[in-house]
C-alpha positions in Angstrom: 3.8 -1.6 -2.4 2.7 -2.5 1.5 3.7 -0.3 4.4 4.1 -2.2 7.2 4.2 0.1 9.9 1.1 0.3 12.3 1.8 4.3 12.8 1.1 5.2 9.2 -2.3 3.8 9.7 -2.5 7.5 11.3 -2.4 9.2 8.3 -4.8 7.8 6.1 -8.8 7.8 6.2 -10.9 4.4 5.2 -13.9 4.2 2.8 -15.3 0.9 2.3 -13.9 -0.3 -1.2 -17.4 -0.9 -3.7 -15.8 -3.9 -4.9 -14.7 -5.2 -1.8 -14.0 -9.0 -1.8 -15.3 -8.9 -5.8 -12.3 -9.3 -7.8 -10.0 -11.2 -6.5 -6.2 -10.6 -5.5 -4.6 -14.4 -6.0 -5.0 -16.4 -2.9 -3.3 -14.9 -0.7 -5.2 -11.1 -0.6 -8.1 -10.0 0.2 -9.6 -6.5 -0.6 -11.1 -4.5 2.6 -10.5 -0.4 2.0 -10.2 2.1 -0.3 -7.4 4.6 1.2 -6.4 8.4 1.2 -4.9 11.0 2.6 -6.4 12.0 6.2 -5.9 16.0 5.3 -6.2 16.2 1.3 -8.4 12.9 0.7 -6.0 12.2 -1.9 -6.6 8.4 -3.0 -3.8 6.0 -1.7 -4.8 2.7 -2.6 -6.4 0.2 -0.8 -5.9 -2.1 2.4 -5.8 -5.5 2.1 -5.8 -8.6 4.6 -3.3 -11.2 3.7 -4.2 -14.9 3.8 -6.6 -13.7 7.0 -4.1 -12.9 9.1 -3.2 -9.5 9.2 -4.5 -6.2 7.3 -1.9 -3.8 5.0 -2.4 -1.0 3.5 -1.5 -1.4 -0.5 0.2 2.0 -1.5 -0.3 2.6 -5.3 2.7 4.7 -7.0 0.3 7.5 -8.7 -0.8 8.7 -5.1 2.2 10.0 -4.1 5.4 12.4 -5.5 8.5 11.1 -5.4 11.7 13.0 -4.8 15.5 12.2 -5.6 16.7 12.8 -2.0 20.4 14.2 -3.3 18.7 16.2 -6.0 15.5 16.8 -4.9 14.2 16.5 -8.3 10.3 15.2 -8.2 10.5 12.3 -10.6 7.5 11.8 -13.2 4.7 9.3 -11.9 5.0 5.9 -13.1 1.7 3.6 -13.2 4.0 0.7 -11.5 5.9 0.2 -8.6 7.8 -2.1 -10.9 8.9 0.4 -13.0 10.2 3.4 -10.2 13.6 4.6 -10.8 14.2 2.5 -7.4 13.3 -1.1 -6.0 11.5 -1.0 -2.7 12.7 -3.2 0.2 10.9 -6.2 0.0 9.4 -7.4 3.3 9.2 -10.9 4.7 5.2 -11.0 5.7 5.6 -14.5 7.0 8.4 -12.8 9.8 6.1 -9.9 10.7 4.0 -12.1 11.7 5.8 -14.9 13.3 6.2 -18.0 12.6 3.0 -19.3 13.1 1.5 -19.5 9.3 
């Protein structure tokens, strides 16, 4: 999961990533940053720069709880965004950053 929004960068602390660059992410991403929490140092993920353009942080699903927001029930950590007991909004990287790619 990317978030895409440049105030969340607030919240998180950078550590250079000891395989940065090494294994690669397709052709599109690069790897830059390990990421966690600015207060708890709780591991985050990592950011990546897409196709050279622009830098995102890469949120993975075991760094963070998850609450129903009618039931507040935490739900159980998944390994895989692709398997949350929701689908993200999927964002359009080509229209955050204009039309110029």
């Amino acid at each position: 999961m990317v978030n895409i929004t440049k105030a969340f960068e607030k919240n998180y602390a950078h550590k250079i990533h000891p395989r940065r660059g090494k294994r690669p992410m397709g052709d599109e991403w690069t790897k830059k940053d390990k990421i966690a929490c600015r207060n708890c140092k709780w591991d985050w993920g990592i950011e990546a720069e897409w196709k050279g353009l622009a830098t995102f942080p890469l949120l993975k699903m075991e760094g963070f709880r998850i609450k129903d927001p009618v039931t507040e029930k935490v739900m159980p950590l998944k390994k895989q965004w692709k398997d949350a007991c929701f689908r993200p909004q999927k964002a359009d990287l080509s229209e955050l950053l204009g039309n110029d790619i």
